[in-house]
C-alpha positions in Angstrom: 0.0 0.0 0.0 1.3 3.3 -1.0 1.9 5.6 1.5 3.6 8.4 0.0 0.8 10.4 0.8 0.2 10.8 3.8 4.2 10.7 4.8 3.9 14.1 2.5 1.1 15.6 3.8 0.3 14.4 7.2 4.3 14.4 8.6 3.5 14.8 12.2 0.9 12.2 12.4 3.4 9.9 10.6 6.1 10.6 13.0 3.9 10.5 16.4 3.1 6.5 15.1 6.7 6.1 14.1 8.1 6.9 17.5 5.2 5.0 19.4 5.9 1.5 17.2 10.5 2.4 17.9 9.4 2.6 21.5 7.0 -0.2 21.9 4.3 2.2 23.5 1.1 2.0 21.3 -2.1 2.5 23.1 -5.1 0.6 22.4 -7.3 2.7 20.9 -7.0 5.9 19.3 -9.8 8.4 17.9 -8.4 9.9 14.6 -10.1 13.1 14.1 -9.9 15.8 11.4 -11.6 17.2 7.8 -12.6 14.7 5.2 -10.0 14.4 2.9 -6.9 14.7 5.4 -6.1 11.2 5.1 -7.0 9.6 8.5 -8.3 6.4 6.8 -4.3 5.8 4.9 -3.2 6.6 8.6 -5.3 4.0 10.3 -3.9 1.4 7.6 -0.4 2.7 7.9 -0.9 2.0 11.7 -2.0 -1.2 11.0 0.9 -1.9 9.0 2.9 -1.4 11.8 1.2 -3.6 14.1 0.5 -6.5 11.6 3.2 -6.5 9.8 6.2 -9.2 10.8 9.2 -7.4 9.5 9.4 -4.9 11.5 6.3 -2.8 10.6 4.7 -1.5 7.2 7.8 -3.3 4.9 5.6 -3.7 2.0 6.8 -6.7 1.1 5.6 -9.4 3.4 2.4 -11.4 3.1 0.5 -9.5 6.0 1.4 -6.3 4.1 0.7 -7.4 1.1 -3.1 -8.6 2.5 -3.3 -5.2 3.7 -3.0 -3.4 0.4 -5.7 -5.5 -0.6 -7.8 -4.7 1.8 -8.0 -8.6 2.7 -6.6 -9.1 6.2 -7.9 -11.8 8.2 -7.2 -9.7 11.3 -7.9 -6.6 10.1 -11.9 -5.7 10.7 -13.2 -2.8 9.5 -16.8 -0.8 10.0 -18.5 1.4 8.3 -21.8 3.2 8.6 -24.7 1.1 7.9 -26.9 3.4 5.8 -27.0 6.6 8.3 -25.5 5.0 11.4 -23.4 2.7 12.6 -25.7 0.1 14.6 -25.5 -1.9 17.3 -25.2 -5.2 15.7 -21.9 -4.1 13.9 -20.3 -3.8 17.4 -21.9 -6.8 18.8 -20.1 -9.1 15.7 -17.1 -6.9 16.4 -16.9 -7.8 20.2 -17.6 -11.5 19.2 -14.5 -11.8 16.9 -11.8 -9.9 19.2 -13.4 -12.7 21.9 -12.4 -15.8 19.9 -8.8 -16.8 20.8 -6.0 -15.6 19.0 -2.3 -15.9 19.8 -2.1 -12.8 16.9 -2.5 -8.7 17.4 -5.3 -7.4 15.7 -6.8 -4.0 14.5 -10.6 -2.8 13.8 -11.2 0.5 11.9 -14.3 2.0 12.7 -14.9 4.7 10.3 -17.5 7.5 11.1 -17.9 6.7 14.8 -19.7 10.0 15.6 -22.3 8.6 13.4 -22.8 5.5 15.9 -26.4 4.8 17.6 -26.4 5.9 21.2 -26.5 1.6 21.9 -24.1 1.0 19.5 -21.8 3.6 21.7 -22.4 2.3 24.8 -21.4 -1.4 23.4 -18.5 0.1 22.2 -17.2 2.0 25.4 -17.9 -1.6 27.0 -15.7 -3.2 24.1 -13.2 -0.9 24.5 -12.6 -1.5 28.6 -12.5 -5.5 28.2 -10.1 -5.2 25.0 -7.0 -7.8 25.4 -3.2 -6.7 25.1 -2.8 -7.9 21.7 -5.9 -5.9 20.8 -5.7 -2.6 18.8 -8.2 0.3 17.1 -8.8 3.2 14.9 -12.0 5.2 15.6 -12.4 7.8 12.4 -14.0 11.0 12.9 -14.6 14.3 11.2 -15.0 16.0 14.4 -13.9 14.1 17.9 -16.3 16.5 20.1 -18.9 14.6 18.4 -18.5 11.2 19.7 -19.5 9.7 23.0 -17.6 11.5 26.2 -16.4 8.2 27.8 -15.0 7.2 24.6 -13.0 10.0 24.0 -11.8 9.8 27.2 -10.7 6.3 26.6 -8.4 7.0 23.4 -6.0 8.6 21.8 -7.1 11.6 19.7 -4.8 12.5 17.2 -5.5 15.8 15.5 -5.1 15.5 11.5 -4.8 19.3 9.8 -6.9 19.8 6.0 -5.1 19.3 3.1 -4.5 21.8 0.8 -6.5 22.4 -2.1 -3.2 22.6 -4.1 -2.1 18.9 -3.2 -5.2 18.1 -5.1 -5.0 20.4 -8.1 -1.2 19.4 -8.5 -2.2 15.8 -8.1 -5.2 15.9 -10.7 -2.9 18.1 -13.7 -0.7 15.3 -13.2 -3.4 12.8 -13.9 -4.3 14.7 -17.1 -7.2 16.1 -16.0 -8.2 20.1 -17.5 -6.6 22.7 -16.1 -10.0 24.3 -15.4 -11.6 21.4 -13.8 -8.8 20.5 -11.9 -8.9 24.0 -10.3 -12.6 24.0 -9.6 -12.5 20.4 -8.2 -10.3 21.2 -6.1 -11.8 23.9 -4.2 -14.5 21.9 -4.0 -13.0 18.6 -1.9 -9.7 18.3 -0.2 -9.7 14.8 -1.0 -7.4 12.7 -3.5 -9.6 10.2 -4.5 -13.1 11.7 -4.4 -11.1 14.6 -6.5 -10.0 11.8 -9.4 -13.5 10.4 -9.1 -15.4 13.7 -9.7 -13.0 14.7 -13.0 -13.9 10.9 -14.1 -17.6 11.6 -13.3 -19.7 12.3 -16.0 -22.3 14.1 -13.9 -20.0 16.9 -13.5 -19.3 18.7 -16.4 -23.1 18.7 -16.8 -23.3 20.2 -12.8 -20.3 22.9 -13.8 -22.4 24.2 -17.2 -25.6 24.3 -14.7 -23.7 26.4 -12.2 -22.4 28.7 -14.8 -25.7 29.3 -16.2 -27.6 29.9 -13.0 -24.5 31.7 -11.6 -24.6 34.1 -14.5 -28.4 34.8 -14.7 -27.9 36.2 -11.2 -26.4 39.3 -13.1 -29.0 39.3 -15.6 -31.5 41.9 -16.1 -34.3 39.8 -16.6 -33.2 36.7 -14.8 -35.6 33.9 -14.5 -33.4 31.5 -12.1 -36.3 29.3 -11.4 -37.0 28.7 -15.2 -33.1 28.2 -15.7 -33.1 25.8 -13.6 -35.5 23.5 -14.4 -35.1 23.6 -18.0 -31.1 23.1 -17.7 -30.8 21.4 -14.8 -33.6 19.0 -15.1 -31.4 16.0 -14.6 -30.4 16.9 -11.6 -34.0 16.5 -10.0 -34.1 12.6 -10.0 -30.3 12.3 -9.1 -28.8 10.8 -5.8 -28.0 13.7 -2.6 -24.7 13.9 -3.3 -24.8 15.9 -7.0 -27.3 18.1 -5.1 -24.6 18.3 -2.4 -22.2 19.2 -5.3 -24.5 21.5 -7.1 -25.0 23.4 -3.8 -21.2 23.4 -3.1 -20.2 24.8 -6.8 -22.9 27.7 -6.5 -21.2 28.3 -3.1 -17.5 28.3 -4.5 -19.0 30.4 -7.9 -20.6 33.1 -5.5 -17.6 33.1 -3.2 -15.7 33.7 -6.4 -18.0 36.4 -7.3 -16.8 38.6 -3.9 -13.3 37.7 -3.9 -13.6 39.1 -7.7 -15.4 42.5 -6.9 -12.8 42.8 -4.2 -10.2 42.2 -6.5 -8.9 39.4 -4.9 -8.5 37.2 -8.0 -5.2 34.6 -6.9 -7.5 31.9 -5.3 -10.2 32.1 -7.8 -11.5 28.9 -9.4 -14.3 30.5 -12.2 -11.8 33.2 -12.9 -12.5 32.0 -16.7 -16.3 32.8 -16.4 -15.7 36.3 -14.0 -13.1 37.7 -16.9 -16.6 37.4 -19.6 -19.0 38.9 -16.7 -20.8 41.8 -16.2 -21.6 42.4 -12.9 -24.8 44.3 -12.2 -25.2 43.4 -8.4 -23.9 45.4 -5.6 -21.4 43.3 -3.4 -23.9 43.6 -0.5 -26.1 41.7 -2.7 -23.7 39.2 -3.9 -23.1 38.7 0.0 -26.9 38.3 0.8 -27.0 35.8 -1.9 -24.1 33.5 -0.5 -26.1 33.3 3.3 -28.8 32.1 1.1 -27.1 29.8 -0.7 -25.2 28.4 2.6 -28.6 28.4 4.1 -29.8 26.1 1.8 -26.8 24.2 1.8 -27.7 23.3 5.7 -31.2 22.5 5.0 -30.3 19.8 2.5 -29.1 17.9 5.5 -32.2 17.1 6.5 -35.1 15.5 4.8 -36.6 17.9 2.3 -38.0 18.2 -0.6 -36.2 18.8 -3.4 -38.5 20.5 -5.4 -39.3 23.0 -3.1 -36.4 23.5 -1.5 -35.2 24.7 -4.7 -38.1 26.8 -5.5 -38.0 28.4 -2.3 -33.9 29.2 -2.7 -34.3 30.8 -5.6 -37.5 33.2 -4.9 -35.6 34.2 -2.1 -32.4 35.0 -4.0 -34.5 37.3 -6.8 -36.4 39.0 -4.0 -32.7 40.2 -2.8 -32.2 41.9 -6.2 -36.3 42.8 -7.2 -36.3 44.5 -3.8 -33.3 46.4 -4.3 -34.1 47.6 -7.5 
């Protein structure tokens, strides 16, 4: 498994797990807890390399190494949300393997623990007291002060920092990917390999055209945004959450854009090509008013809504800024 990575980007996380495996003095559980995209899940497979691995830790070359850049460890377990949570039958089958006997270490994952069932916590924090010497695991979180108290309290947290937005632009040019769309793709996630999977992604060229049309009939003198919508975007309506996640987050980075551009801070601007062509008719109190909205919106997607409306009401409320102000 190739952890050039994170050695690059996440040194001091690297070295903290360096110095704990020279020195023997691992603890048993430890909450990894920071942005999406900052690499915590190659960290918690790096420090499984180090506890699995035979040679010496993470050689790359041995047959537990090699199982573990295939994802296919026999005692490596790994959990992820089922559906919106994580539940408390996941634990329960977790608890029952780490209880069968083992002369070998092993490691659990548990990825999203935040997003664990308030019984599925409390199985865990009992897990976690009654876990044997040769027993080891990485709880993933976006935020720690999320999780359970108690199990904070009972593990390591290790603080991971973002990455920059320039690790993924570099990363996706390199890969061949447009200069433009590597720019706006990577303002939009920090991560490597939802970045390469949204440039591969056929859905977003279509979301990017739909952004720039909607984004530019803001400045319009007659703009219909409603009508724009559903005439260009009308894909979009029976698509999964996350393009509407996407399409929410590139209006967001476009009207961001828009401010930075009337303030004539143009060096960290990803529709810089569309800005240069625009006429701008609104005042940058407006522009402003429009980005709450927008980040308003943005919020209430996270909760069951419906589409339809939601959009509808978004973009009444965005012309009333301007029809008002008139």
């Amino acid at each position: 498994m190739d952890f050039s990575n994170l050695f690059k980007n996440q040194p001091k996380v690297v070295q903290l797990l360096n110095n704990s495996h020279e020195k023997d003095r691992f603890v048993h559980t430890y909450l990894f807890s920071g942005p999406k995209g900052s690499l915590k899940m190659d960290a918690a497979y790096y420090f499984a390399s180090l506890i699995l691995c035979k040679n010496g830790g993470a050689c790359g070359k041995c047959d537990d190494c090699k199982r573990l850049s295939r994802f296919v460890h026999p005692r490596l377990f790994l959990i992820s949300p089922d559906g919106e949570n994580i539940k408390k039958e996941q634990i329960e089958k977790l608890e029952h393997e780490f209880s069968l006997t083992s002369d070998d270490k092993r490691v659990f994952i548990i990825k999203d623990i935040d997003k664990a069932t308030p019984s599925a916590s409390n199985s865990l924090l009992k897990f976690l007291e009654s876990m044997s010497d040769d027993s080891y695991g990485v709880l993933l979180t976006e935020n720690s002060f999320q999780v359970l108290p108690t199990i904070r309290s009972r593990s390591a947290i290790v603080q991971f920092q973002p990455m920059n937005n320039m690790v993924v632009y570099n990363h996706l040019l390199s890969n061949g990917i447009d200069e433009t769309y590597a720019k706006i793709i990577s303002h939009l996630t920090n991560n490597l390999s939802e970045g390469v999977g949204l440039s591969n992604n056929e859905m977003f060229p279509k979301l990017v055209n739909l952004v720039e049309d909607i984004g530019m009939s803001m400045e319009s003198d007659n703009a219909n945004l409603y009508l724009v919508f559903f005439e260009k975007g009308n894909f979009l309506l029976k698509a999964d959450k996350k393009y509407h996640e996407y399409f929410l987050d590139l209006l967001i980075n476009l009207q961001n854009d828009k401010i930075k551009y009337c303030y004539y801070l143009k060096e960290d601007i990803a529709f810089q090509y569309l800005l240069d062509t625009c006429t701008f008719r609104l005042s940058i109190d407006q522009e402003i008013k429009i980005l709450d909205i927008l980040l308003t919106f943005r919020q209430r997607l996270n909760t069951n809504v419906n589409i339809d409306l939601l959009y509808t009401e978004m973009f009444v409320k965005i012309e009333n800024i301007y029809l008002r102000e008139e």
